[in-house]
Structure formats: C-alpha cells, structure tokens
Phi, psi and omega in degrees: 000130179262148177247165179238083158328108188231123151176175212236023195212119184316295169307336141301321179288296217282336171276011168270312174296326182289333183268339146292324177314347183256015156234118194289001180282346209250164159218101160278124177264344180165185245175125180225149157303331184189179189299312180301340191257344164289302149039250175312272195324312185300323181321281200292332177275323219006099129332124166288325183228150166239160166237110243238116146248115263260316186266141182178121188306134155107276180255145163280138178339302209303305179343314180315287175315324188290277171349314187296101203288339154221157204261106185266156180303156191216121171267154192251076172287146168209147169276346202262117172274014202271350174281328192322308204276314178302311184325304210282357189272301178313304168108043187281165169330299190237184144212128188235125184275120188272163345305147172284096167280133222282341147292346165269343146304299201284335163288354207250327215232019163251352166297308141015249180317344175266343184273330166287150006240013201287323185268303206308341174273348213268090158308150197217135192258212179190107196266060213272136182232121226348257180283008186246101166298142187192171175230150193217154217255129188292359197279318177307333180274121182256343165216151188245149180220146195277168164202098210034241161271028201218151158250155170263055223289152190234140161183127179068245190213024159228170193218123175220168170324171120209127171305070193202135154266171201284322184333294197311287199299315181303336186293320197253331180307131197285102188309337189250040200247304206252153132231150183253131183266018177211176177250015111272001137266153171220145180239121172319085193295016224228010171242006187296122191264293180208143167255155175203166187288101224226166169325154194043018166109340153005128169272154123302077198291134177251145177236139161311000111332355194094329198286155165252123195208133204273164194264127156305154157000267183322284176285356182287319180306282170336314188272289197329302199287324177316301165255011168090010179313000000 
C-alpha cells in the first residue's frame, strides 16, 4: 500500500517514515509540508493511505480532504486531543495522538490491513455537512446537482455540499459508475429504475428513488448508446 506523509513540522514526517519502514506492506512515496504541496502530490501520485496532520498554517487536513474529489483512506495524526473527537466524528480510519507509539501505530496500520483491499476499491469523497465532517462513498450518491460553483450531492435520504462544480467532477468520476444527463445533473446508472421516451426523443430517467429527470438532447443520444435503446 503507498502511503503520503502530510504534516508541517520535519520531525514529525521522519519519525512516520522510521515507523512505516518496519512494515513491509507499507511504501512511502513522499512526504509534503502543507496542504498545497499534498495537493499537487496526491494529484500525481494517488497514494492509498494518507498519514494526515489535522493543524497545520493557512489550510488544515480537513481544508485538505475537502478539496479532494477523491478521498484515500486516511489515519488522522495530531499533538492537539481536542481534534480526537472530531477525527473520529469524520468516521476517518485511524486517529494517532503524537508522540506515536509504535504499538499504537501497529494498531492503526493492522485495521489497515484489514480493511485492504475488499473496501479500497469503494471511492470516497470528504465532505462537510453544516458543523459535521464526514466522508461519504460516491457508490451511495445516486444524484449530483450543479449548483454555481459548488455540487450537491444525494445520497440515501441526505444531501450535502461539495466544493466542486460538475465540469471539475465529470474529470474524475468513475464513467462507468456516473453519468451526466445534463448540464446540471449527473446520475449513478446503478440507481437507474426504468427510461422511457419523452417529446422529440428526449429521454426520461426514473431512479429507484423516486425522481424523475430529463436527459438532454445531446445526451439523450449518448444513454440510447450506452444501454442500447
């Protein structure tokens, strides 16, 4: 599994590389200073695990999490316990209070192991819903809604924010999970109930959720091909 080192303070990344190094499961690929230079790295790298530090000047982990249109499992390090109840509210993996002791690390990284690789395929985005952080798995979200610069995400009998537009989010989204049937929705097909045939040829999506929502033109062409209509 490659892991990503994030935290601002040098003595801290090197005693996270001396306690990944005694695991041969683990690969550290790099190390960043702050949110901007994790960024860039995750972009380029995309890391299985991150080992995340929560305070950190200008932007903060969760700032970080936020940003990501996907989410790698993520242990939460912090010197502060007063983050302990929030890491764990996010519903993140680990949470490791510094200094690390290498038995509380080896526990952090055998949940790790348990959770790879039957969950690692499962994607996940990192989310804020008014004072509450949380991460929520795109296979659960059946609709995106454009919203200015920001998408809405649906999922289950909630809705939340996500600091994205749909343009940003079609680059990353898995085509054979989402499509957009529009140039403000995007849809799960895997919530798809039944399509029918609406004026001019138009499509009509019904989702097992209830809603009903129409397909453009354009794209209406695009699902005919997809499924075969």
């Amino acid at each position: 599994m490659s892991v990503l080192i994030i935290d601002d303070e040098r003595h801290a990344r090197m005693e996270l590389k001396r306690l990944i190094a005694s695991f041969p499961e683990l690969e550290c690929i790099g190390e960043a200073r702050n949110a901007d230079e994790a960024q860039e790295l995750i972009d380029a790298k995309r890391p299985d695990v991150l080992f995340l530090d929560i305070q950190m000047p200008e932007r903060s982990g969760f700032d970080l999490l936020e940003a990501l249109p996907e989410v790698p499992d993520v242990i939460f390090t912090t010197a502060y316990d007063q983050y302990a109840l929030k890491a764990f509210e996010v519903s993140a993996l680990d949470y490791l209070l510094k200094p690390i002791r290498a038995e509380r690390f080896a526990q952090a990284i055998a949940k790790l192991v348990l959770k790879q690789p039957s969950a690692a395929q499962s994607k996940q985005v990192f989310v804020k819903d008014k004072d509450r952080y949380q991460f929520v798995r795109w296979e659960r979200v059946h609709l995106i809604e454009s919203m200015d610069n920001y998408a809405r995400l649906f999922y289950e009998e909630k809705s939340v924010w996500l600091k994205s537009s749909l343009n940003q989010l079609v680059k990353t989204l898995d085509e054979t999970l989402f499509f957009r049937i529009n140039r403000a929705q995007i849809i799960n097909l895997n919530f798809i109930q039944t399509i029918d045939t609406a004026e001019h040829g138009r499509l009509t999506v019904t989702l097992t959720t209830g809603q009903t929502l129409t397909v453009s033109d354009r794209q209406s062409v695009r699902l005919r091909n997809l499924r075969k209509l």
